[in-house]
C-alpha positions in Angstrom: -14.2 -33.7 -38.0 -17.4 -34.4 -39.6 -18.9 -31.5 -42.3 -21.9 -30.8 -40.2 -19.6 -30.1 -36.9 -17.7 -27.8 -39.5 -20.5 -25.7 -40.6 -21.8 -25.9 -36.9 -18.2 -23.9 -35.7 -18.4 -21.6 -38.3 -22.1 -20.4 -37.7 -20.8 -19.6 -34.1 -17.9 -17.8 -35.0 -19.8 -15.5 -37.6 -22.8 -15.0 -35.4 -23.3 -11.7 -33.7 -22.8 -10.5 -30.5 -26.4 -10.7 -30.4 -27.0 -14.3 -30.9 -24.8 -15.6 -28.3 -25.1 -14.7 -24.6 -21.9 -13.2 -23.2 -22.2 -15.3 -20.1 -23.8 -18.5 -19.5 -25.7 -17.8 -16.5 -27.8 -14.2 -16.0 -27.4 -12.7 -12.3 -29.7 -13.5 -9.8 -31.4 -10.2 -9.0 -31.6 -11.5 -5.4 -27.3 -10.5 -5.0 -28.3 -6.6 -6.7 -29.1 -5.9 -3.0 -26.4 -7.3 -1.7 -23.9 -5.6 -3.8 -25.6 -2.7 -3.3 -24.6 -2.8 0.3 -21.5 -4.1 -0.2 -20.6 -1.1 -2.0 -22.1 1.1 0.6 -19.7 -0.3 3.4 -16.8 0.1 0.9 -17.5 3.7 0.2 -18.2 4.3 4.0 -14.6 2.5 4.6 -12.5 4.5 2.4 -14.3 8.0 3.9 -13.4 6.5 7.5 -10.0 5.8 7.0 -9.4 8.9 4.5 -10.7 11.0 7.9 -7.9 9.1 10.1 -5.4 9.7 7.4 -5.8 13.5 7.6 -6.7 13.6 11.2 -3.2 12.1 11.9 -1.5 14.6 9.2 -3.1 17.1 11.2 -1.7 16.2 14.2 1.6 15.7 12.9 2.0 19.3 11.8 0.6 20.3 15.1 3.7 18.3 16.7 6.0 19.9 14.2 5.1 23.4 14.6 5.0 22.8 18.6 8.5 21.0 18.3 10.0 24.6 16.5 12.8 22.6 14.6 14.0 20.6 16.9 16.1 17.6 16.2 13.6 14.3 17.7 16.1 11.7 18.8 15.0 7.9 18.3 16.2 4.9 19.7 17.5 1.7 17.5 14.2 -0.4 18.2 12.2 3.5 17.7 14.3 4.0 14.3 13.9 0.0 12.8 9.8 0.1 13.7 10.1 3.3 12.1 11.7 2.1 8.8 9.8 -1.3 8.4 6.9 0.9 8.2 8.3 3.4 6.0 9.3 0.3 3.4 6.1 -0.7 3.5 4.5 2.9 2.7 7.3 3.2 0.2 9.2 6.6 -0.7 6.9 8.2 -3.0 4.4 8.5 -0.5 6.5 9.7 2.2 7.7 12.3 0.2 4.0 13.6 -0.2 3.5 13.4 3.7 4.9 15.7 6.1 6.3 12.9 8.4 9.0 13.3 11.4 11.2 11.4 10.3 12.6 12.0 6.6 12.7 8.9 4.2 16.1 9.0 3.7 16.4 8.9 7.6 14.0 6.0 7.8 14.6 3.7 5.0 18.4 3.9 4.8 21.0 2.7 6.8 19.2 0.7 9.0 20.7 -2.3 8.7 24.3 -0.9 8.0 24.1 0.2 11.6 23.3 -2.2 13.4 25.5 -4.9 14.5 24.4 -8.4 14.1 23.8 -8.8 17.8 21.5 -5.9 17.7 23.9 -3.5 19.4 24.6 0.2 17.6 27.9 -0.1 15.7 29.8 3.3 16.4 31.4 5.1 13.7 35.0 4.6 14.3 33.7 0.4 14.7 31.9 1.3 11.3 34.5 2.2 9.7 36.7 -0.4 11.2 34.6 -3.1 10.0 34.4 -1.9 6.3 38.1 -1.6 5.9 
């Protein structure tokens, strides 16, 4: 490496933040619109689905409180639609919501119950199969 490319590394290295541009290439103001929009539709987005979001809370406490404590009774394909869902949302979450279905309900045993052929393994079979 020659002196001059030396001193030339050095000087930018010790320059200010000033003296050298942080980007290459300055924004084209013509995309400021567009952003601008852009972030409009976001914001209008996030309100819309925030509004389904409670909407369907709503309703769900509705159903509760018109269901008086009883037991809802799902069927295998109800119960493993149910949990792929819930796995997606993830627990913390569902513990926030009032939901219908309890996470430990939804997200476990699932699979334990369920015979490879897709047919609900009874309890005495369960436990048959385990020991």
């Amino acid at each position: 490496m020659s002196m001059d490319a030396l001193l030339r590394a050095s000087s930018l290295l010790n320059s200010g933040p000033s003296e050298r541009p942080i980007y290459s290439m300055g924004m084209s103001p013509l995309l400021l619109p567009f952003q601008l929009v852009l972030l409009m539709f976001a914001g209008w987005v996030n309100r819309h689905q925030l509004d389904v979001i409670e909407y369907l809370q709503q309703e769900n406490r509705v159903l509760k409180k018109r269901l008086g404590g009883q037991r809802i009774r799902f069927t295998d394909t109800e119960r493993r639609l149910l949990a792929r869902k819930a796995r997606a949302v993830g627990r913390k979450v569902l513990d926030e919501l009032e939901t219908l279905v309890t996470p430990t309900r939804s997200c476990a045993g699932i699979g334990s119950s369920l015979h490879p052929s897709g047919t609900t393994v009874t309890g005495a079979a369960r436990a048959a199969r385990v020991s």
